[in-house]
C-alpha positions as CSV (number, residue, x, y, z in Angstrom):
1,X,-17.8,42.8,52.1
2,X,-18.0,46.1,54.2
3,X,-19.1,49.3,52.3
4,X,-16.1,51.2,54.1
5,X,-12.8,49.9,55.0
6,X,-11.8,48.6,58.4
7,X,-8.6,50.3,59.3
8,X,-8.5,49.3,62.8
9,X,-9.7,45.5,61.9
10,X,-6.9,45.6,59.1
11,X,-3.9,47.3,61.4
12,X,-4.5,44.6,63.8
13,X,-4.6,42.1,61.6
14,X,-1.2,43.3,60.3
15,X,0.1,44.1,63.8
16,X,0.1,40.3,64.6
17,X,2.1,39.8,61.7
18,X,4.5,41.9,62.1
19,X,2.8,44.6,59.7
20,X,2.0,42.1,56.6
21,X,-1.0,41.2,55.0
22,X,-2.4,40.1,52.2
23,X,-5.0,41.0,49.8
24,X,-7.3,38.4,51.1
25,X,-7.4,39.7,54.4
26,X,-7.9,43.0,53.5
27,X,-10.6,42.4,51.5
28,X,-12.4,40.9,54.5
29,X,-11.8,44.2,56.0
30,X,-13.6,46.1,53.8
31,X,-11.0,46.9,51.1
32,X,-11.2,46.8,47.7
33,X,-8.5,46.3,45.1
34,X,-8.8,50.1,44.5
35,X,-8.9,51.0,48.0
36,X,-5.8,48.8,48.2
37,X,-4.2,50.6,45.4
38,X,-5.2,54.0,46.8
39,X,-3.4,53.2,49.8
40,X,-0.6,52.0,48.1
41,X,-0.3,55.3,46.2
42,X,-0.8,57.7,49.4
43,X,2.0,55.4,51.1
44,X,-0.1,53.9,53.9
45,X,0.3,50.5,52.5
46,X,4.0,49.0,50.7
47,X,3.3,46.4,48.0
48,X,5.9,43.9,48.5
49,X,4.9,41.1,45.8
50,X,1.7,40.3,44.3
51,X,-1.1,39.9,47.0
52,X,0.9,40.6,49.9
53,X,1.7,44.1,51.6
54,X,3.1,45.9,54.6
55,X,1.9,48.9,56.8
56,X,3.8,51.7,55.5
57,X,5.1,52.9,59.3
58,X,6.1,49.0,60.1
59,X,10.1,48.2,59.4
60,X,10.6,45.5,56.7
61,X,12.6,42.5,58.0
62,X,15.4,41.0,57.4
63,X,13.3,37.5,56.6
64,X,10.8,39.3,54.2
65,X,11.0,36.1,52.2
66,X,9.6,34.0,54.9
67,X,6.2,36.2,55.7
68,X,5.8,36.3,52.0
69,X,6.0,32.2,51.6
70,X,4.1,32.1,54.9
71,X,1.3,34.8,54.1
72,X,1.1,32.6,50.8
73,X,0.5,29.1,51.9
74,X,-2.0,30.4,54.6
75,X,-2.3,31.5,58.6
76,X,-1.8,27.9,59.5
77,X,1.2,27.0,58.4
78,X,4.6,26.7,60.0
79,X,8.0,27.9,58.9
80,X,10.1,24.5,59.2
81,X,13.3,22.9,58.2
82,X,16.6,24.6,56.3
83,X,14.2,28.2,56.9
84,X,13.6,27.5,60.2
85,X,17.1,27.3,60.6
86,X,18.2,30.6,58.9
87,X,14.9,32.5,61.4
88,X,16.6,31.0,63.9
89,X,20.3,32.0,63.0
90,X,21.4,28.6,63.3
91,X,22.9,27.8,60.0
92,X,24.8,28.5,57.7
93,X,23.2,26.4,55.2
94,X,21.1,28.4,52.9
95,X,17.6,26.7,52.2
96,X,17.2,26.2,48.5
97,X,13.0,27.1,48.8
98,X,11.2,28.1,51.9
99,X,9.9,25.2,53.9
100,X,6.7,25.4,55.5
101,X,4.3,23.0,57.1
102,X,1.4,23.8,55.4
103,X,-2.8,22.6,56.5
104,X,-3.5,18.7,54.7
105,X,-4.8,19.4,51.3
106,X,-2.9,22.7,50.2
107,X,-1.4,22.3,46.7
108,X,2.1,23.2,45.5
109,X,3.4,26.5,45.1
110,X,6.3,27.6,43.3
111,X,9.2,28.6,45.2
112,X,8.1,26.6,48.1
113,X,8.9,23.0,49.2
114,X,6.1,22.0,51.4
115,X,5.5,19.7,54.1
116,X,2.4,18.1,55.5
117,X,3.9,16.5,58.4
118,X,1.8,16.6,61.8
119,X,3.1,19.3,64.6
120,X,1.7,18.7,67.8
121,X,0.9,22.8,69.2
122,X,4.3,21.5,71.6
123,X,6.4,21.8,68.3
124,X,5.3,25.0,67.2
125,X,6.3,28.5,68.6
126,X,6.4,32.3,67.4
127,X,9.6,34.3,66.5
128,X,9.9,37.5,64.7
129,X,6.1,37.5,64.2
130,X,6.3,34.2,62.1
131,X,5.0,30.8,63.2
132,X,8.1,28.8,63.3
133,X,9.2,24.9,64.4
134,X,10.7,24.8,68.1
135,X,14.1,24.4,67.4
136,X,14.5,20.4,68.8
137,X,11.3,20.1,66.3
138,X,14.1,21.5,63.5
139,X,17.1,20.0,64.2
140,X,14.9,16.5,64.1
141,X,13.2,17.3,60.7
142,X,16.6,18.4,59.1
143,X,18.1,15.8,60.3
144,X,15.1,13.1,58.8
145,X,15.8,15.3,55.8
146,X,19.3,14.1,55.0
147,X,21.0,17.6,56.3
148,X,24.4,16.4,56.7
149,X,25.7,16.3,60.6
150,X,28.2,18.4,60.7
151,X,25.4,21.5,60.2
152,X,23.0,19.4,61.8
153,X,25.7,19.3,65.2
154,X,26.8,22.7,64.4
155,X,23.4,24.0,65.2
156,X,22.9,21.6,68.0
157,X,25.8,23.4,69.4
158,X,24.7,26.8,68.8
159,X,21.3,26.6,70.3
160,X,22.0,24.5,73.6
161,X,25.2,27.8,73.8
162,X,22.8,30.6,73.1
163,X,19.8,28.5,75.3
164,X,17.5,28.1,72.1
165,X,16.7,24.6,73.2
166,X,17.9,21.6,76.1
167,X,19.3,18.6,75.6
168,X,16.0,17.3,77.7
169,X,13.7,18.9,74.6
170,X,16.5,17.7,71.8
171,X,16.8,14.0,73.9
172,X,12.6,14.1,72.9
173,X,12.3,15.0,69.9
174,X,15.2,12.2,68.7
175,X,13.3,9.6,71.0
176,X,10.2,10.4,69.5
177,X,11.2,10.7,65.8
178,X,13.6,7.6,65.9
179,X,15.4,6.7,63.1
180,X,17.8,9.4,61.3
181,X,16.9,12.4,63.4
182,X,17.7,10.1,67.1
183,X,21.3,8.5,65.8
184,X,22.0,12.2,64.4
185,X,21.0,13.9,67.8
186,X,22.7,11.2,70.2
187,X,25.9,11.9,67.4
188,X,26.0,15.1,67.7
189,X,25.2,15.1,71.7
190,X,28.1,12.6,72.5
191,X,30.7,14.4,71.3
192,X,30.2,17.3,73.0
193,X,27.5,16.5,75.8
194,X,27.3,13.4,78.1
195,X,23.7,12.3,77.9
196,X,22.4,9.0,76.5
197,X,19.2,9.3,74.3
């Protein structure tokens, strides 16, 4: 560890994630838990739970929940399913845990309901700092999930109106899944779209 803190090293760290971090990562910048505190204290730094902070001058968002189940289960894993949903506006369904698609081998966490699926770097994009499912990549896990098809179409509907998705990228995600998620899709696409999947 460094004798003296790495602001700089730490704001961008922080910067890329929308102004979170967590202890860890600070640490590797040179901070110490009392540096941490003393930051905390002259208002530089906001704790927001155990292990996980915010740059004082960076607004909180409204998905708070998310960077703290994200920040948790570590910088490689996705936001997916029911959340995904909510980050992306599409649902009214609230998510009973966070969902996230953490690396193979992470163990449970409370509060969370983890995934260990595959993403291909094609099912995974960024929005509102956090590392989130496309949406087609949603609407096809939610939809293996058991989410029932009236929210499942719903946000179909929603994200082909406000251009979230296509019905090319939904038509290849329910190809490639199969199963639940391509019967749901094609569903939800023929009543209100003509294309065959």
């Amino acid at each position: 560890m460094n004798d003296e803190p790495d602001y700089n090293l730490l704001y961008e760290t922080a910067e890329n994630q929308a102004g979170y971090f967590t202890a860890t990562q600070a640490r590797r910048h040179g901070f110490s838990w009392e540096r941490l505190s003393d930051n905390v204290k002259r208002g530089r730094f906001l704790r927001i739970v155990r292990g996980v902070y915010r740059l004082a001058h960076f607004p909180g968002s409204a998905h708070e929940d998310l960077f703290v189940a994200w920040l948790r289960t570590g910088p490689h894993s996705v936001i997916s399913h029911e959340s995904a949903l909510t980050l992306y506006n599409l649902s009214d369904v609230l998510p009973g845990k966070s969902r996230d698609h953490p690396p193979h081998g992470l163990r449970r966490r409370p509060g969370l309901r983890l995934h260990t699926n595959q993403l291909r770097p094609e099912d995974v994009t960024n929005r509102q700092g956090l590392p989130v499912t496309t949406v087609a990549r949603t609407i096809a896990d939610v939809a293996i999930a058991g989410l029932a098809k009236e929210h499942i179409a719903q946000a179909i509907i929603e994200a082909l109106n406000r251009g979230l998705t296509t019905v090319d990228e939904l038509a290849t995600q329910a190809v490639y899944h199969g199963g639940r998620a391509r019967e749901t899709i094609q569903e939800a696409l023929s009543e209100g779209f003509s294309h065959e999947i």
